[in-house]
TIKOL-786931 format. One line per 3 residues: number of its first residue (from 1); for each residue y, z, x of N, C-alpha, C. Coordinates in nm, 3 decimals. Example, Ala and Ser with C-alpha at 12.3 -4.5 7.8 and 13.67 -1.06 7.14 Angstrom:
# residues 2
1> -0.569:0.780:1.319:-0.450:0.780:1.230:-0.330:0.780:1.320 ~ -0.225:0.708:1.285:-0.106:0.714:1.367:0.003:0.787:1.290
//
This chain:
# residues 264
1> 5.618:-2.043:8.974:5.744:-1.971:8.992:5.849:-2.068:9.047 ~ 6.004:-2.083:8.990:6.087:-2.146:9.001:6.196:-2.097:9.162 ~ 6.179:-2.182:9.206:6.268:-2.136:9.330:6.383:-2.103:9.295
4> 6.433:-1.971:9.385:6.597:-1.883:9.308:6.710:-2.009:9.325 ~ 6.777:-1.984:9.211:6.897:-2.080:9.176:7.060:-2.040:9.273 ~ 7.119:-2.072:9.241:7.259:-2.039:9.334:7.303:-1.970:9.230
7> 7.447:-2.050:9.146:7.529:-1.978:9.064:7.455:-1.921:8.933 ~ 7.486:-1.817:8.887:7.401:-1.765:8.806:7.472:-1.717:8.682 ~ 7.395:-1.717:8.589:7.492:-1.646:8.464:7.497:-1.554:8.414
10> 7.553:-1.449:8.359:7.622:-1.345:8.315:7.555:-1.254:8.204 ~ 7.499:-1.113:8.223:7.420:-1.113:8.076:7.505:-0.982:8.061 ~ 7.472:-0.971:7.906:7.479:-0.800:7.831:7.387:-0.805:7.742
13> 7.307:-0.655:7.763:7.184:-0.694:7.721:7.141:-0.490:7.675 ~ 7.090:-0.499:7.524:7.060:-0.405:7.523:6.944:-0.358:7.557 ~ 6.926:-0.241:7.616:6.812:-0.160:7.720:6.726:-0.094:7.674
16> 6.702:-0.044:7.520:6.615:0.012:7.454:6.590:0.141:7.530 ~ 6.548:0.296:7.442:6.489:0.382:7.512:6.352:0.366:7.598 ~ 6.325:0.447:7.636:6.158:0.390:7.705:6.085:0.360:7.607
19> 6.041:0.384:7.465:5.962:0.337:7.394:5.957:0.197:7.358 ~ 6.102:0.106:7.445:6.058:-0.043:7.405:5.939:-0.064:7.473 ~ 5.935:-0.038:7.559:5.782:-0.088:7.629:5.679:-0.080:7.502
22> 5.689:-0.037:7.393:5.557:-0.010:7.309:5.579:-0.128:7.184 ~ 5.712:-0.222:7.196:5.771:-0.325:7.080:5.732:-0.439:7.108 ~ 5.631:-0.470:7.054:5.588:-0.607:7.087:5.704:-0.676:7.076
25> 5.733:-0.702:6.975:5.817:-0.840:6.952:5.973:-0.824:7.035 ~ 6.010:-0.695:7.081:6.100:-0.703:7.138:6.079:-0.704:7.308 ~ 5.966:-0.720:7.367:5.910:-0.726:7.478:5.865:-0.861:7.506
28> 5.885:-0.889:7.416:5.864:-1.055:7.434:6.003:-1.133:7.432 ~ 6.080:-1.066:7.374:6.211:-1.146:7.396:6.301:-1.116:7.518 ~ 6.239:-1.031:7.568:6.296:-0.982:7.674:6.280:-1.111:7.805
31> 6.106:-1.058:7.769:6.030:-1.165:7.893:6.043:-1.300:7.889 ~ 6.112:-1.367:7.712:6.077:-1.471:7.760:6.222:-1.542:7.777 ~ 6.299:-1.447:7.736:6.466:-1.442:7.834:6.427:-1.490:7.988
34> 6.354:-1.387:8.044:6.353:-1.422:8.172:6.303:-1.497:8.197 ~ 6.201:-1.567:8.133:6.181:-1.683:8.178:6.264:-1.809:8.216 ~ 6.317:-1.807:8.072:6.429:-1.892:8.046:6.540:-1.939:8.166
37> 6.574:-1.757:8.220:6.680:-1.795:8.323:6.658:-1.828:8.429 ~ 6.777:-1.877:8.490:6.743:-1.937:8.650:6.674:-1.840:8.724 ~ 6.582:-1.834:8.821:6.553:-1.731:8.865:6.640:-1.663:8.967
40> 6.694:-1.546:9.002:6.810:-1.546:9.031:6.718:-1.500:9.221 ~ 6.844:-1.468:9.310:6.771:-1.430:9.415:6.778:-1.266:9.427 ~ 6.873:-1.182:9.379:6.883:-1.059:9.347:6.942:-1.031:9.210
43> 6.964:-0.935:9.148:7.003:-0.822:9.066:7.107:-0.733:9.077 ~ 7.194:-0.770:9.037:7.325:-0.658:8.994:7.332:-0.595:8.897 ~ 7.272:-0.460:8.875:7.285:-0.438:8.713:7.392:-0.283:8.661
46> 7.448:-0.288:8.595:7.536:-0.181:8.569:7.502:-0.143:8.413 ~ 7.424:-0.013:8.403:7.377:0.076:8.300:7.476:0.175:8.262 ~ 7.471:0.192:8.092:7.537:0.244:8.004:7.515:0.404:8.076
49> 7.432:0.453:8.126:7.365:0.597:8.189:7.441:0.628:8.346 ~ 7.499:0.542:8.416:7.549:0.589:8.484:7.679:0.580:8.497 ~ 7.740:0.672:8.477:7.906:0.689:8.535:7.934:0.778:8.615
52> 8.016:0.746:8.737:8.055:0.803:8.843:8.210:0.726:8.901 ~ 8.256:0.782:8.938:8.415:0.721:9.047:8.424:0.831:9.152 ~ 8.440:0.742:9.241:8.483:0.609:9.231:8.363:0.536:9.220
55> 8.343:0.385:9.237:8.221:0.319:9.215:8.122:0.351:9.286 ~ 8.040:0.310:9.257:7.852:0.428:9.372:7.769:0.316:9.327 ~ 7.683:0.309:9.451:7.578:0.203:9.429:7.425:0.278:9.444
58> 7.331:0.269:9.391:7.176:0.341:9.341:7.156:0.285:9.505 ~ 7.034:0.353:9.537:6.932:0.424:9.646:6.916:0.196:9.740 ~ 6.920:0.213:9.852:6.885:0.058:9.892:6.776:0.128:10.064
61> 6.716:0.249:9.963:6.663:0.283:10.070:6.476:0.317:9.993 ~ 6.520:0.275:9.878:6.404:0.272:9.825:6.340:0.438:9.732 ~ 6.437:0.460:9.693:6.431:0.622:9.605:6.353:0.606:9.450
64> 6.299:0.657:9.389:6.196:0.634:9.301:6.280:0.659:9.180 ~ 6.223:0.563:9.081:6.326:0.575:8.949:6.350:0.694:8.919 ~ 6.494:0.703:8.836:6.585:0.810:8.774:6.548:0.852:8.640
67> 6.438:0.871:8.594:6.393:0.919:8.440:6.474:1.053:8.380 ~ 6.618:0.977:8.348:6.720:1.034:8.289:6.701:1.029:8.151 ~ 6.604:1.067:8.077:6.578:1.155:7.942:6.477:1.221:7.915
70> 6.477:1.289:7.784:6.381:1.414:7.811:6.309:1.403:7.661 ~ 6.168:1.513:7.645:6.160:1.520:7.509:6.019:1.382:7.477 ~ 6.025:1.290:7.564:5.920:1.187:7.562:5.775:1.234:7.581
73> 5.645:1.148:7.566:5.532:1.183:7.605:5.562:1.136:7.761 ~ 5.424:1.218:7.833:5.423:1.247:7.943:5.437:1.107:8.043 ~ 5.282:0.978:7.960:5.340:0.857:8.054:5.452:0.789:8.046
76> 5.572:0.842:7.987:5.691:0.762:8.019:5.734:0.793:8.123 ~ 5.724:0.891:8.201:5.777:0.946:8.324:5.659:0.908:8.403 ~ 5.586:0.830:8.396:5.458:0.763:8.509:5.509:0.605:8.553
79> 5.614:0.573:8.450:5.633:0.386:8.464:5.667:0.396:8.653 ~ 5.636:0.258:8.667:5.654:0.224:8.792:5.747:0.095:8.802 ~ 5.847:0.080:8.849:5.940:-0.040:8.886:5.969:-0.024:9.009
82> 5.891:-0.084:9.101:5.889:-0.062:9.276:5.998:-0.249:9.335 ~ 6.077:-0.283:9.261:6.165:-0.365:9.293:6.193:-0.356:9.473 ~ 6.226:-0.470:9.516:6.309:-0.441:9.660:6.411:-0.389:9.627
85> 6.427:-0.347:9.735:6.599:-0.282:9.771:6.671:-0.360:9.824 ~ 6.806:-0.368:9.777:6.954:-0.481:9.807:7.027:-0.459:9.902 ~ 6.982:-0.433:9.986:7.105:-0.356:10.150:7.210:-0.461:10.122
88> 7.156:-0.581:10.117:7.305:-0.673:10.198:7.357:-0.698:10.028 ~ 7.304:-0.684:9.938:7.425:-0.707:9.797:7.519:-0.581:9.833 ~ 7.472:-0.451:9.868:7.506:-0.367:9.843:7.660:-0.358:9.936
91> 7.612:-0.438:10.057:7.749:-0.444:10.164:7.835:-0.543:10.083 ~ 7.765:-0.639:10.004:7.845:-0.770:9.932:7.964:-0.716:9.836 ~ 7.879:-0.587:9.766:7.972:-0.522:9.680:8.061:-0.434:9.727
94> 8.004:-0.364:9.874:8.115:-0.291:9.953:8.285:-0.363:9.971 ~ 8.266:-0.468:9.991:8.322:-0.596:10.043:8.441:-0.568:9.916 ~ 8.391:-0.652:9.825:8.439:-0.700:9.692:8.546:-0.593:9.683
97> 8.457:-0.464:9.651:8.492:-0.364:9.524:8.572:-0.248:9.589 ~ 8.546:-0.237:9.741:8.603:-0.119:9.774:8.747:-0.174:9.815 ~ 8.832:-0.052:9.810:8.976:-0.045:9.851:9.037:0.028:9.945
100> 9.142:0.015:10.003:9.133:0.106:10.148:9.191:0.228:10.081 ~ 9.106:0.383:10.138:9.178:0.476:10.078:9.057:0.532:9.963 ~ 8.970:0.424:9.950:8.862:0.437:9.825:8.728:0.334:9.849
103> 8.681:0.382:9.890:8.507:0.310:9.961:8.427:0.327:9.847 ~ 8.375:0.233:9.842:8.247:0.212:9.750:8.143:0.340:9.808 ~ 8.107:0.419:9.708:7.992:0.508:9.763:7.855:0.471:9.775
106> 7.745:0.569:9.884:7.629:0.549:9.829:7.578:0.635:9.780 ~ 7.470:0.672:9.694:7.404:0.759:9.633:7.224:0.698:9.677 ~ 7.208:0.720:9.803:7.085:0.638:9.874:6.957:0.754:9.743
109> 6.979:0.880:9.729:6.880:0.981:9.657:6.854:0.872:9.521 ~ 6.960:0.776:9.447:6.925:0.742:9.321:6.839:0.631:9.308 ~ 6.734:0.647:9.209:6.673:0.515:9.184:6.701:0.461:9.060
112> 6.693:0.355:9.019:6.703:0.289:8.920:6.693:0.358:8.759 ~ 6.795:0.359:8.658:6.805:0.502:8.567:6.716:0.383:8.424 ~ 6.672:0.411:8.358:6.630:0.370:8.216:6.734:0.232:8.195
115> 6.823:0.282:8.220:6.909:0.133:8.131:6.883:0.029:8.227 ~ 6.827:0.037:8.344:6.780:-0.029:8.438:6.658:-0.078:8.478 ~ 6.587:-0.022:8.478:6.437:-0.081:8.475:6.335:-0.098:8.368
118> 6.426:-0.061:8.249:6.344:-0.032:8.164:6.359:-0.218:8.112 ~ 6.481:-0.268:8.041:6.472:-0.429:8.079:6.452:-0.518:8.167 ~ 6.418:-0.456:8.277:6.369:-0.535:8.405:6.235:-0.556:8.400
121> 6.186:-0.442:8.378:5.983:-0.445:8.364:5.946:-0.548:8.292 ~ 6.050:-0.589:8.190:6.004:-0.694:8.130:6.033:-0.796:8.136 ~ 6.156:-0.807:8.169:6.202:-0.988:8.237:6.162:-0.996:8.339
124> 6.128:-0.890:8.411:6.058:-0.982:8.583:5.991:-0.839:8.580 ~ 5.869:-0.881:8.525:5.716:-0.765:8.559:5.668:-0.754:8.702 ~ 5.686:-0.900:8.757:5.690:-0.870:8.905:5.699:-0.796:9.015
127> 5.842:-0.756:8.972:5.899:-0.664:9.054:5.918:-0.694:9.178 ~ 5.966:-0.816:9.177:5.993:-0.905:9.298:6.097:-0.974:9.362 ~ 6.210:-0.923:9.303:6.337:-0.928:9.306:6.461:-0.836:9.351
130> 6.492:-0.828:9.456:6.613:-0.709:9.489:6.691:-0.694:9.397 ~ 6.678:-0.545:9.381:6.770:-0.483:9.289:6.827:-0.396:9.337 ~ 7.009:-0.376:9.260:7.126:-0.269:9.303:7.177:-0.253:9.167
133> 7.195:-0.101:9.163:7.271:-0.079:9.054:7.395:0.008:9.076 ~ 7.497:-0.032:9.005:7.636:-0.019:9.057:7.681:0.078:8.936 ~ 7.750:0.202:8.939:7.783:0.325:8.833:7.976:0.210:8.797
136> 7.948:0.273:8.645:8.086:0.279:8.588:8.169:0.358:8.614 ~ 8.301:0.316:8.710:8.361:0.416:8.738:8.492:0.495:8.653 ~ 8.433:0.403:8.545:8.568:0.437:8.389:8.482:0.370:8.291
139> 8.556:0.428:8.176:8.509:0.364:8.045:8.569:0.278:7.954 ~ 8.718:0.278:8.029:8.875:0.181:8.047:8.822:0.053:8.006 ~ 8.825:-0.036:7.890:8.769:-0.145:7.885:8.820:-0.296:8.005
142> 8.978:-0.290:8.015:9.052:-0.324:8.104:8.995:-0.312:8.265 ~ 9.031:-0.145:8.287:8.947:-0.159:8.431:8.832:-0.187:8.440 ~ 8.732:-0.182:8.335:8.563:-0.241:8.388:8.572:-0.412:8.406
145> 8.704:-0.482:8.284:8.717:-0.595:8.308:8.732:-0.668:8.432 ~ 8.842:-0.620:8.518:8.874:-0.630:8.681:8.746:-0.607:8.756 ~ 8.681:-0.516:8.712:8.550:-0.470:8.794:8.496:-0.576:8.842
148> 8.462:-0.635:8.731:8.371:-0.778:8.659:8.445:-0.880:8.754 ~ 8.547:-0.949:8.740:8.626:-1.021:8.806:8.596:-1.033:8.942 ~ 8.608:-0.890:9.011:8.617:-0.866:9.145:8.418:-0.911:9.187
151> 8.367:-0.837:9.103:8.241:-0.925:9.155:8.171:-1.037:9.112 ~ 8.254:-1.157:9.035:8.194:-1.252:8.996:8.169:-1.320:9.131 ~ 8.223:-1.342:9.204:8.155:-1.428:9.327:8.055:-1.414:9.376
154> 7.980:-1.292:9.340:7.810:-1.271:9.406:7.725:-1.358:9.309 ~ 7.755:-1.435:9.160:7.715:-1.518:9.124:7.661:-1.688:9.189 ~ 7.765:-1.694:9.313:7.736:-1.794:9.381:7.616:-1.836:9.480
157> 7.603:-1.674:9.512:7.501:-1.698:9.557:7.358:-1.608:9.558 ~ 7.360:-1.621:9.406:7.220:-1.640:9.362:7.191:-1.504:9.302 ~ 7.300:-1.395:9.254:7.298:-1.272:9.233:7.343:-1.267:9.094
160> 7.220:-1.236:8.959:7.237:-1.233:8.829:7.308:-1.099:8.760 ~ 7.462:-1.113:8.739:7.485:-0.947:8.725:7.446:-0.962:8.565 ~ 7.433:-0.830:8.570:7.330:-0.769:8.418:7.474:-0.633:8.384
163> 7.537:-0.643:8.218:7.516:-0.535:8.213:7.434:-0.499:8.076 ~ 7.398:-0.356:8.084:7.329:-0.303:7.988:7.329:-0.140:7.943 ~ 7.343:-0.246:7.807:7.420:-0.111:7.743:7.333:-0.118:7.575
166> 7.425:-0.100:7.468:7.371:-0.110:7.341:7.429:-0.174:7.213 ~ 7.474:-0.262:7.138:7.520:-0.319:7.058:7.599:-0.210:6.949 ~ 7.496:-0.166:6.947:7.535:-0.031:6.855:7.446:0.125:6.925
169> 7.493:0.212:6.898:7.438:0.315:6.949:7.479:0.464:6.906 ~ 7.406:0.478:6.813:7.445:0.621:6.713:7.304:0.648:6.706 ~ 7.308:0.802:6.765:7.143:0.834:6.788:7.152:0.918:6.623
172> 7.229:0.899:6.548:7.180:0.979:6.434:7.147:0.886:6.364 ~ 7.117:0.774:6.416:7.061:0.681:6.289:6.909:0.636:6.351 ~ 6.860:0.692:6.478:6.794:0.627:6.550:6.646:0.739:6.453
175> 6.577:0.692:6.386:6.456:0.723:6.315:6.316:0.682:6.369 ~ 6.280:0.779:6.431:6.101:0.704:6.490:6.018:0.684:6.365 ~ 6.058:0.820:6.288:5.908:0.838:6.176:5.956:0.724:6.076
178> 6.094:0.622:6.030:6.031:0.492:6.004:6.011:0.345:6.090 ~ 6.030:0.277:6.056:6.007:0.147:6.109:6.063:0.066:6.154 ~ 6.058:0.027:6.317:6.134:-0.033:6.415:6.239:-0.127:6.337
181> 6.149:-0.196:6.210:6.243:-0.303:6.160:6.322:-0.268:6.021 ~ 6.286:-0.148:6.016:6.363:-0.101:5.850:6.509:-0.124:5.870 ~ 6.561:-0.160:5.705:6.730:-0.216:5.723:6.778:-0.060:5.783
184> 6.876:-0.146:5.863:6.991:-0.044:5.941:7.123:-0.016:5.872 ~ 7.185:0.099:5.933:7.261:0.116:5.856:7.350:-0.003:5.818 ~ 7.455:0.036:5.639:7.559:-0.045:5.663:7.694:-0.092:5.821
187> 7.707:0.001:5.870:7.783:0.058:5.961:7.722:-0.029:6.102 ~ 7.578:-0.025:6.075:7.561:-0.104:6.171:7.526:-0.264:6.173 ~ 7.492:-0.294:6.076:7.487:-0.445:6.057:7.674:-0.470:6.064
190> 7.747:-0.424:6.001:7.847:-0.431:5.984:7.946:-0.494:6.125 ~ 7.914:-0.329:6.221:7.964:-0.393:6.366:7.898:-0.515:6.448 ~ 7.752:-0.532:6.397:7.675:-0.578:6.443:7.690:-0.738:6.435
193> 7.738:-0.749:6.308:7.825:-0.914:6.311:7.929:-0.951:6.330 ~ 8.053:-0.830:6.346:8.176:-0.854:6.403:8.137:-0.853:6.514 ~ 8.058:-0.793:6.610:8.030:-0.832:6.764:7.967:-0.990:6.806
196> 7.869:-1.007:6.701:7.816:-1.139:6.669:7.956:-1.258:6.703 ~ 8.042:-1.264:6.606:8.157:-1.322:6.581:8.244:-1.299:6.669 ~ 8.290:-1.246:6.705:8.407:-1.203:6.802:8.357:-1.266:6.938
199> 8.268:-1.226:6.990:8.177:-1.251:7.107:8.171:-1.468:7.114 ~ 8.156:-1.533:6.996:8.069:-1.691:6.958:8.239:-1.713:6.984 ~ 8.337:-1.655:6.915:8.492:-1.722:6.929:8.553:-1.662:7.049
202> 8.536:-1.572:7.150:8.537:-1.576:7.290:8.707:-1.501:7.270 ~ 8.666:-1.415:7.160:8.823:-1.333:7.170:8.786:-1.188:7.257 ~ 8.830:-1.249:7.385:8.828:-1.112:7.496:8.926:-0.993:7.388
205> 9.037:-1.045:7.400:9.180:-0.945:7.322:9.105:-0.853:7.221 ~ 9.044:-0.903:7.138:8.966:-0.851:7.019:8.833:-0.755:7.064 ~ 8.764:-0.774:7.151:8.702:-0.720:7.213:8.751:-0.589:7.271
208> 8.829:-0.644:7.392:8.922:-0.501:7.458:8.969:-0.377:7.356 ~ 9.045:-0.430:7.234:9.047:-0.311:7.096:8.985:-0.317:7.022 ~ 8.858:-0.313:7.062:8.729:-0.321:6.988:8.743:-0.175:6.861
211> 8.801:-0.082:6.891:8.823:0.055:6.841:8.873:0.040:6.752 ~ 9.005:-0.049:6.720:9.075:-0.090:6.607:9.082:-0.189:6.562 ~ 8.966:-0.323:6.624:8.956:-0.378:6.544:8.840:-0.424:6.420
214> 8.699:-0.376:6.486:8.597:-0.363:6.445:8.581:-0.258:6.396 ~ 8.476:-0.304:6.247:8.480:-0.226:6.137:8.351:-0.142:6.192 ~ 8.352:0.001:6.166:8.278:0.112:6.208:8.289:0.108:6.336
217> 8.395:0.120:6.371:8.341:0.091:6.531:8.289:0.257:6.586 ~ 8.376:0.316:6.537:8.347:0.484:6.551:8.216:0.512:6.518 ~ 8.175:0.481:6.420:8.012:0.522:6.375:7.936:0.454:6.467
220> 7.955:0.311:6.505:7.841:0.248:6.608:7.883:0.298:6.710 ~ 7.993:0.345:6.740:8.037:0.401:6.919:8.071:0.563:6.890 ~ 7.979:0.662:6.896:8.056:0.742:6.862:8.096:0.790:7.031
223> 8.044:0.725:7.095:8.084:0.739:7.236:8.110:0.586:7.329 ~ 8.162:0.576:7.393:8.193:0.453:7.418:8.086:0.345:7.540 ~ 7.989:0.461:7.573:7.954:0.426:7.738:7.846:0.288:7.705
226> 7.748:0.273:7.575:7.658:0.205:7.548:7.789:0.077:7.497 ~ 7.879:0.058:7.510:7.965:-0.083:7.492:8.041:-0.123:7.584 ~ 8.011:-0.017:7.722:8.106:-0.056:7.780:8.070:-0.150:7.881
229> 7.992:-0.141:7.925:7.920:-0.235:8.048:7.908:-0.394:8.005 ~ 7.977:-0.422:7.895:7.991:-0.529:7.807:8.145:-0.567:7.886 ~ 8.203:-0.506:7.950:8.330:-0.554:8.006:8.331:-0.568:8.107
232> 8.280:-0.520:8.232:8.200:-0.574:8.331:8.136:-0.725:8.307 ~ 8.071:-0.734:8.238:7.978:-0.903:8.211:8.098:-1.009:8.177 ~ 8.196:-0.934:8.096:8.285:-1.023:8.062:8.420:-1.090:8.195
235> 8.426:-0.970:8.268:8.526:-0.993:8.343:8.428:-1.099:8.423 ~ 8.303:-1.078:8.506:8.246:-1.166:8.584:8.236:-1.299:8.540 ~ 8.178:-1.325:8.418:8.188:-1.453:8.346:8.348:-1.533:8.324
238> 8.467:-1.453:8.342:8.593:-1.459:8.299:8.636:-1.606:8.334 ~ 8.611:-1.648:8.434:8.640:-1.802:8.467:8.558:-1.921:8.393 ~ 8.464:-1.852:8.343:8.393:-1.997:8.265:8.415:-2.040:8.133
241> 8.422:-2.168:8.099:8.469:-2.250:7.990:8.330:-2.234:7.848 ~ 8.240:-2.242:7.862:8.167:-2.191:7.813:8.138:-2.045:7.731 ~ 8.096:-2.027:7.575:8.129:-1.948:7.508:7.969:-1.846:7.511
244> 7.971:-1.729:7.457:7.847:-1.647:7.480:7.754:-1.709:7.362 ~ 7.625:-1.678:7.401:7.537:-1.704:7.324:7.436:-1.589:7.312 ~ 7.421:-1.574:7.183:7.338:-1.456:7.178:7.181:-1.520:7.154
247> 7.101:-1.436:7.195:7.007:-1.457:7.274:6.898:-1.376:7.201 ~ 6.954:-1.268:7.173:6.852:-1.179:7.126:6.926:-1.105:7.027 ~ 6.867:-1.093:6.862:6.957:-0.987:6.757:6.834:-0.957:6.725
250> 6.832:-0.860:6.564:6.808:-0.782:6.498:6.815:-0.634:6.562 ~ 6.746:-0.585:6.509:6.724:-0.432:6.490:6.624:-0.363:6.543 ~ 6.670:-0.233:6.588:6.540:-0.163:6.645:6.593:0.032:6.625
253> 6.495:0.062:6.497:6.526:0.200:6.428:6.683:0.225:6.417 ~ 6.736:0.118:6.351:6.849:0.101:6.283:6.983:0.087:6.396 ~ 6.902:0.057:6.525:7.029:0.026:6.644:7.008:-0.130:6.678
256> 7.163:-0.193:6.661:7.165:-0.347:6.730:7.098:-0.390:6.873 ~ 7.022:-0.470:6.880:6.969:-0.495:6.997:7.028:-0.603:7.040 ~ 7.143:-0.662:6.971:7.191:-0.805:7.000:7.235:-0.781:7.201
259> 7.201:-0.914:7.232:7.196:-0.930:7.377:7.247:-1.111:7.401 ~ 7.341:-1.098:7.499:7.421:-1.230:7.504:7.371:-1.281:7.627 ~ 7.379:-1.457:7.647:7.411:-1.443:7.811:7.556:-1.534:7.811
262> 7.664:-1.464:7.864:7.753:-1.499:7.875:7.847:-1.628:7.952 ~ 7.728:-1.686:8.039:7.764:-1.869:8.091:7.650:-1.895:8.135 ~ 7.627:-2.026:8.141:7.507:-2.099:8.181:7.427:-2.079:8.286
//
């Protein structure tokens, strides 16, 4: 095991339902992401599943994961992600993010929701790493940008912010009864390489009107929350010269899994 690094880099990363745990090949790219990265000394992660305002930070008192979906077999609601708890990120982000008039909340009852531990189990199986997860307090691509901004400095010391969300995300295309790797829709390969592209040429602008400028964007977003935590990563990374690299693509039951890390 690599001793935790200082400045750290920037991810967006899609979170799969709980059944990634059952994808080989996408459980491996997860893990061996994490290998890859510096090891960080905590976890900042902001999931497509939680929105709240003003901003709210998950349980640093140790509250048991948030199994926010339904309709699954029974051991998906058995997973265990017993991570530390982040007291002092959590004051770090008090610091940063709150405004006078408007305090960062806590929500000590929440534990860690799917878009959260569910890519964690697999980049650090451990579970040995403090973790905080911080709610979207808009879906404003702009204000999540500032968000980002305001907490890039916990990068310095040694705190990997994550967000995670979904490349594409239209549950009417999402098919169990065929095959994780069957072609996806047009609509979604489609957005799926204008995000590719847009993302490698580092056009924030193009990004921000992602709505009008990317083709299907409506069909891959028919809601906005699984793209948005993508502006968060961006604002934190916002000072670095360095362009995103994607890390992880193809497909999984016709949804983009593409996953960037956004600076070194």
């Amino acid at each position: 095991m690599t001793a935790p690094s200082e400045r750290q880099p920037v991810l967006y990363l899609s979170h799969g339902a709980p059944p990634l745990a059952d994808d080989a090949t996408w459980t491996r790219q997860l893990r061996d992401w994490g290998c890859d990265l510096p090891r960080p000394r905590r976890i900042l992660i902001v999931s497509a599943h939680w929105e709240e305002a003003p901003v709210a930070l998950s349980s640093t008192t140790g509250a048991p994961l948030t199994y926010d979906f339904w309709g699954f077999p029974d051991h998906y609601y058995s997973v265990r992600y017993d991570a530390p708890s982040a007291p002092s990120l959590a004051h770090d982000v008090e610091r940063l993010v709150g405004t006078p008039g408007m305090p960062v909340q806590r929500e000590e009852s929440r534990g860690l929701d799917h878009g959260a531990y569910v890519p964690l189990k697999q980049m650090y199986p451990g579970a040995d790493i403090p973790v905080l997860q911080m709610s979207m307090p808009t879906l404003d691509p702009r204000t999540l940008f500032e968000l980002g901004r305001r907490i890039a400095p916990l990068r310095d010391d040694g705190t990997l912010i994550i967000g995670s969300g979904f490349t594409t995300h239209n549950l009417s295309w999402f098919n169990p009864a065929g095959g994780a790797d069957d072609t996806p829709p047009t609509a979604s390969s489609e957005f799926d390489q204008w995000a590719a592209e847009t993302m490698a040429a580092g056009d924030v602008d193009g990004l921000m009107d992602f709505l009008h400028k990317a083709p299907a964007a409506r069909q891959a977003h028919p809601r906005t929350e699984h793209w948005a935590p993508l502006y968060v990563s961006l604002g934190a990374s916002a000072d670095d010269s360095t362009t995103a690299t994607s890390v992880i693509d193809g497909f999984w039951y016709g949804l983009s899994k593409r996953s960037w890390q956004l600076s070194a």
